[in-house]
C-alpha positions as CSV (number, residue, x, y, z in Angstrom):
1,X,0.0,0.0,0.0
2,X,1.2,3.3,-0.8
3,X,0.8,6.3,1.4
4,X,1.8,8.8,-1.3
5,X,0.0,12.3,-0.7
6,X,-1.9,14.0,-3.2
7,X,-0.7,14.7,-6.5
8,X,1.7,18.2,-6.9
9,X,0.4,21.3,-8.6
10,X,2.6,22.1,-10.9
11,X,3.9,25.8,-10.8
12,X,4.4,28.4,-13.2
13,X,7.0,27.2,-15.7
14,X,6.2,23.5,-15.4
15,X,8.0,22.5,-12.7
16,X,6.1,20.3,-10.2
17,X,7.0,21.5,-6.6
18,X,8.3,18.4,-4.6
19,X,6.4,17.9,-1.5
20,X,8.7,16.4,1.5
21,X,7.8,12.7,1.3
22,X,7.5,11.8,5.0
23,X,5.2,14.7,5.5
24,X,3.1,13.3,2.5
25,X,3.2,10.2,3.8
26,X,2.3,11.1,7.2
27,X,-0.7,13.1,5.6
28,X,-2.3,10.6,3.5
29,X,-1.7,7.9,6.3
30,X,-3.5,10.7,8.8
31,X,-6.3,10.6,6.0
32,X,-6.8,6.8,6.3
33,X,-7.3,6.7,9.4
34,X,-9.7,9.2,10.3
35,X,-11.7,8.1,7.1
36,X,-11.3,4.1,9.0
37,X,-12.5,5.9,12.1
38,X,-15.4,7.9,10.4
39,X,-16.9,4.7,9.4
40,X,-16.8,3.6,12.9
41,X,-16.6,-0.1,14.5
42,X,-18.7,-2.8,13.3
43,X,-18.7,-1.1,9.7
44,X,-15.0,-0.5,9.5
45,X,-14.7,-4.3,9.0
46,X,-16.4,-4.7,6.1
47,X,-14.8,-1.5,4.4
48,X,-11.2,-2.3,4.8
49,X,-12.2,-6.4,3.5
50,X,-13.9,-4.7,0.7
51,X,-12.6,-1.9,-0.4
52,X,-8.6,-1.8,0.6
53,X,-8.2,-5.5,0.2
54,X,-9.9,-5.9,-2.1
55,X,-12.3,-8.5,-0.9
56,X,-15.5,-10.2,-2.6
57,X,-18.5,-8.9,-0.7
58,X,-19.9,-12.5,-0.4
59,X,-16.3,-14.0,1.2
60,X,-16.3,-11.0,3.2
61,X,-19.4,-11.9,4.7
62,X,-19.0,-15.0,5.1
63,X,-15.2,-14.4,6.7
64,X,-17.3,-11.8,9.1
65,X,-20.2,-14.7,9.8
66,X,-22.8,-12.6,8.3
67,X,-25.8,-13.4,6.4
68,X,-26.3,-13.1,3.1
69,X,-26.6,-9.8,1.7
70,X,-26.1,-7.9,5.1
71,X,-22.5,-7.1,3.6
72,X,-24.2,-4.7,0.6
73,X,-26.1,-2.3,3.5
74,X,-23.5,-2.4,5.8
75,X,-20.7,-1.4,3.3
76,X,-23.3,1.7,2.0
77,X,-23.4,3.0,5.2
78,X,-19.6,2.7,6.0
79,X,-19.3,4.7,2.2
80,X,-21.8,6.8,3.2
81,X,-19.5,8.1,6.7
82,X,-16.8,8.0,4.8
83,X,-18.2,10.2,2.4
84,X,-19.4,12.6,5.1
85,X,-15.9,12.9,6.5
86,X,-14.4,13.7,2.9
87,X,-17.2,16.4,2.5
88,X,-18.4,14.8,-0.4
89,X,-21.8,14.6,-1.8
């Protein structure tokens, strides 16, 4: 997993400025976790299965011991925090 920040802006004359790399990385790591922690516990499992490792929705929920289809609400609202703590939508 990278924990690259967000992309340069590129200054006048086309250079890129160069962003100090631990401080990126310490920012987008920061941005992880609050957005982990915005989706709170009980729907943080299901995110991180689903959407950083890239886990099925039905092995997820059945590596979580959930019932069919529970996986699909729970995951909207976990996007839906997550959402609401990037200020989007």
């Amino acid at each position: 997993m990278r924990w690259d920040g967000a992309p340069a802006e590129r200054r006048r004359g086309g250079a890129a400025a160069m962003p100090d790399p631990s401080a990126a990385q310490f920012s987008a790591r920061e941005r992880f976790d609050g957005a982990v922690r915005a989706a709170g516990p009980g729907l943080a499992d299901i995110l991180w299965r689903v959407v950083c490792a890239g886990e099925g929705l039905g092995p997820a929920e059945r590596a979580l011991g959930w019932p069919s289809r529970a996986g699909k609400l729970v995951l909207g609202l976990a996007l839906d925090r997550v959402a609401d703590w990037y200020r989007v939508g």
